[in-house]
C-alpha positions, 0 to 999 in steps of 0.5 A: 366072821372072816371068809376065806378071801379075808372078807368080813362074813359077821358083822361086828357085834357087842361083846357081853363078857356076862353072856356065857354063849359069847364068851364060849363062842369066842373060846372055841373061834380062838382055839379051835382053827376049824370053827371059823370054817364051821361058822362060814358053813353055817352062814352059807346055809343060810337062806339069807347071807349075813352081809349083803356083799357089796362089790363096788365098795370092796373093789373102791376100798382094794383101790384105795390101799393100792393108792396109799401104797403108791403114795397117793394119799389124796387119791386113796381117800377120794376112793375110800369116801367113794367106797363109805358112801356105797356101803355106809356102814362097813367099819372097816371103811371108817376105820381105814379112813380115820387111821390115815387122817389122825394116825396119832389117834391109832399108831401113838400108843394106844388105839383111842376107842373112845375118840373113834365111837365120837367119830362115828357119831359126829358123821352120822 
């Protein structure tokens, strides 16, 4: 799920509430603080990584935070677009650049999920 340096190890997947093995697996990751670490090991021995890490679009998207920390707003987003193009979809990405461009649709109460899966439709 998340390694130890907070990057994303497993991409996101469906959660099927009517898969038993999803919601065990689930169980266990929230109350058990040592089955995240159980998980990366698993993942390491594998013989191929879950996710190809991309180093370029990790740094552009670190640069970016630091920019919109600074208020650099316009520059931030020019190294987040930088970023998707390097690594299309990582959603992490999309999301950051949708929060910053329509904050109504994540900070003004509820987070509008079905705003955001239109979202990533309409830029496919």
């Amino acid at each position: 799920m998340i390694d130890e340096a907070g990057r994303l190890v497993k991409v996101p997947f469906s959660v099927n509430v009517q898969d038993q093995k999803t919601v065990a697996m689930l169980e266990k990751w929230l109350s058990d603080p040592g089955y995240n670490a159980v998980l990366l090991n698993a993942i390491k021995s594998a013989s191929k990584p879950a996710v190809k890490p991309n180093a370029e679009a990790a740094a552009r998207f670190q640069l970016g935070l630091v920019l919109l920390e600074s208020g650099k707003r316009d520059e931030a987003m020019v190294e987040w677009r930088k970023a998707l193009a390097l690594d299309p979809n990582n959603w992490i990405i999309h999301k950051q650049i949708w929060a910053v461009e329509n904050p109504d649709k994540f900070y003004d109460g509820n987070v509008d999920y079905g705003w955001q899966k239109a979202q990533l439709e309409s830029e496919k």
